[in-house]
C-alpha positions in Angstrom: -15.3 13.2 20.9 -17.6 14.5 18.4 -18.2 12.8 14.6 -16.4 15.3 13.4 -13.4 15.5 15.6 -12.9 11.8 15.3 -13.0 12.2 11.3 -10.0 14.9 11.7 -8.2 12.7 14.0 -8.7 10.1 11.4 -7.4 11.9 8.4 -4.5 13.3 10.1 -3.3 10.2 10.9 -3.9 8.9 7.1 -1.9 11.4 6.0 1.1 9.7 7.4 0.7 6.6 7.1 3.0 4.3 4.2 1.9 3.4 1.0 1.5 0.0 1.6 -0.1 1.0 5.1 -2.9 2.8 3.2 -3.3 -0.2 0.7 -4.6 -2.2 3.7 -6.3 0.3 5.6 -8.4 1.1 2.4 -9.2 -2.6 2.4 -10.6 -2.8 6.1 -12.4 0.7 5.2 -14.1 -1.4 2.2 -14.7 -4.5 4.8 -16.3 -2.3 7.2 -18.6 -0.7 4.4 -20.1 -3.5 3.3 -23.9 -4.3 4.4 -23.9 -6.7 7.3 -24.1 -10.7 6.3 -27.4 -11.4 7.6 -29.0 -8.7 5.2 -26.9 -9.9 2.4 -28.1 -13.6 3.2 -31.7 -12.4 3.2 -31.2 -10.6 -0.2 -29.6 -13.8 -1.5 -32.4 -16.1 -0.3 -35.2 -13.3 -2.0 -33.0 -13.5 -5.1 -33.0 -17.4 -5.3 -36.7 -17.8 -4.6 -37.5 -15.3 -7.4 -35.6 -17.6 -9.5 -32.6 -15.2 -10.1 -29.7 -17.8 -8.7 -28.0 -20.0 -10.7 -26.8 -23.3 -9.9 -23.8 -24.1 -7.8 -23.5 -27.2 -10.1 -23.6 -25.4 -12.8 -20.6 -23.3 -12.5 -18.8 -25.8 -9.9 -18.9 -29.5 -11.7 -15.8 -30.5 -10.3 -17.5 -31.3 -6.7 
């Protein structure tokens, strides 16, 4: 099945699916469109050694 078969199939099947159905699909969609961890991770380590981080203490005393 071709990328563009399996985007047809997909909407069709959207198009009937419940309200609250297509709440939580639109979730997953969002969850699966997100950048994979380890990149994010890698971002977050650049970010912290460029001194753009802040604290954990700072905003979390209570621990």
């Amino acid at each position: 099945m071709s990328t563009v078969e399996l985007r047809r199939e997909i909407k069709k099947v959207i198009d009937h699916l419940l309200p609250e159905r297509l709440a939580s699909l639109a979730d997953y969609v969002d969850f699966l469109n997100r950048p994979p961890l380890v990149r994010r991770v890698k971002a977050a380590e650049k970010a912290i050694v460029a001194g753009k981080g802040v604290n954990w203490r700072k905003v979390r005393s209570d621990v």
